[in-house]
C-alpha positions in Angstrom: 1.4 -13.5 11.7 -1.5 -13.0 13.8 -5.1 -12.4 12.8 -6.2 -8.6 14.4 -9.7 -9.6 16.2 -11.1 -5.9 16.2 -12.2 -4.2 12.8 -10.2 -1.1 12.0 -13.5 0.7 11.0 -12.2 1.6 7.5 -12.8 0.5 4.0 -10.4 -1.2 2.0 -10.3 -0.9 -2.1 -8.2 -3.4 -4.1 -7.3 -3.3 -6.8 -5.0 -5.3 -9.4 -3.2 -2.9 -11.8 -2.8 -6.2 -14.4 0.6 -5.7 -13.9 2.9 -9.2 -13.2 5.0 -8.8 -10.3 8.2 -10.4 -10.5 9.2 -10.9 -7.1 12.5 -12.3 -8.2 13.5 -8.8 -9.3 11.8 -7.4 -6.8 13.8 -8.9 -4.0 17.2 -9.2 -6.2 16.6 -5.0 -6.7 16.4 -4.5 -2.9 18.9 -7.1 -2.1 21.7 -5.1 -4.1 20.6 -1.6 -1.8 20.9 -3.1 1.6 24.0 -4.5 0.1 25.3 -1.1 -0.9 24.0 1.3 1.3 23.2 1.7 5.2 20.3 4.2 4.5 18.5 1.4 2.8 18.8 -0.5 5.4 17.9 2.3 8.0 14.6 2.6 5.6 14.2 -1.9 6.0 13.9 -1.1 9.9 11.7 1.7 9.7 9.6 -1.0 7.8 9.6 -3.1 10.5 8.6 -0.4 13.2 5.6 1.0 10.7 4.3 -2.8 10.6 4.0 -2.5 14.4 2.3 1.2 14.6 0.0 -0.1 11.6 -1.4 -3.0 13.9 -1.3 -0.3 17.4 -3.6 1.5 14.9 -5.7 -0.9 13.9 -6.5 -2.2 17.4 -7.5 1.6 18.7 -9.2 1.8 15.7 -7.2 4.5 14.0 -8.1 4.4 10.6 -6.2 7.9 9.6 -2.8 6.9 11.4 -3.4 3.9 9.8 -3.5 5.6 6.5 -0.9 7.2 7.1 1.3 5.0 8.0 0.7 2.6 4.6 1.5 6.1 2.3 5.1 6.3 4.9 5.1 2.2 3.8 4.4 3.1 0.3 7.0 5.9 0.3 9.6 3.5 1.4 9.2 0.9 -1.0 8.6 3.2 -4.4 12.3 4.4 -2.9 13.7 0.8 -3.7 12.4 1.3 -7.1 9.5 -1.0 -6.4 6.7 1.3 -8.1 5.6 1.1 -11.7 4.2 4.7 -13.4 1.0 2.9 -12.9 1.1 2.5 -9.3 2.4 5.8 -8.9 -1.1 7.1 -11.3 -3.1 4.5 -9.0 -1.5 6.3 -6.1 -2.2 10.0 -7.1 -5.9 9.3 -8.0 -6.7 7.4 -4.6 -5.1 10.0 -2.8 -6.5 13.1 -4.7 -10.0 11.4 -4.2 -10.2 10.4 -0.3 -7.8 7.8 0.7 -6.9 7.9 3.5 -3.9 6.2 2.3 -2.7 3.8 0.0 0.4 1.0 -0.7 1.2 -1.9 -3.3 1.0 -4.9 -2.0 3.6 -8.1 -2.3 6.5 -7.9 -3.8 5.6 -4.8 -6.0 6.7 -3.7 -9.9 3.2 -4.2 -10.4 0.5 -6.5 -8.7 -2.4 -5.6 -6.0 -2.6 -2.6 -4.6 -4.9 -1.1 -1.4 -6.3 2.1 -0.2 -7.5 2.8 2.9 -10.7 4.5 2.7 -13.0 6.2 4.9 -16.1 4.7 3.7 -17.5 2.5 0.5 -18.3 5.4 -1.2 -15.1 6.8 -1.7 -13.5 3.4 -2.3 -16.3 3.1 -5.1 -15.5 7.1 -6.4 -11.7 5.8 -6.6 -12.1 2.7 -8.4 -14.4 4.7 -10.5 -11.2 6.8 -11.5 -9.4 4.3 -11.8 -11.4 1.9 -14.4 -8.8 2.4 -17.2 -6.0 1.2 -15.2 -7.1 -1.8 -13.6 -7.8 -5.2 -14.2 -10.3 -5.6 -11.5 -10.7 -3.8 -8.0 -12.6 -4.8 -4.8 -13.9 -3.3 -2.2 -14.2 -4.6 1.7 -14.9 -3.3 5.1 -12.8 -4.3 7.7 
């Protein structure tokens, strides 16, 4: 890993749905698809190529492909099976409400998850949605 020098010019909000991840299960769960199927592993490279758009976006400063990139991430793993209903609610709220876009961090079945906002206010309007299903939220600019 390498640390990106140049701020993306965006708003971050994270928040913990108070969820345990198991990433045990996680990564037994997705082991079993790439062992089974060639599509899953079609999607594992498309992983890999989003990671390097996400940091092309970053560095230009792209905070909307950026966005969108993390809900084509996001759409990737909930595919595995990696989503709980309340990352899914999480997901609908932050998007409904100005997110530029939004992903589950780690391993997933529960855990942190991040939205890409615009500015603090939204971040602030989504967490504010999203009181009764998190444990705890922050919000930084990067």
């Amino acid at each position: 890993p390498q640390k990106l020098q140049a701020k993306l010019g965006a708003t971050l909000l994270i928040m913990d749905t108070g969820e345990l991840g198991n990433t045990k299960e996680a990564v037994t769960m997705v082991r079993q698809q790439l062992d089974e199927s060639v599509e899953a592993n079609k999607k594992i490279e498309r992983l890999g190529k989003l990671a390097d758009n996400f940091k092309a976006a970053w560095i230009k400063q792209d905070k909307k492909t950026a966005g969108e990139i993390f809900n084509d991430a996001e759409e990737i793993l909930a595919s595995f099976g990696l989503a709980t209903d309340k990352i899914n609610q999480l997901k609908t709220i932050a998007l409904a409400n100005g997110a530029l876009g939004f992903k589950f961090s780690g391993g997933g079945l529960g855990g942190i998850v991040i939205a890409i906002c615009d500015n603090r206010e939204i971040a602030q309007q989504i967490a504010d949605k999203s009181k009764d299903l998190i444990s705890n939220y922050w919000i930084e600019e990067v």
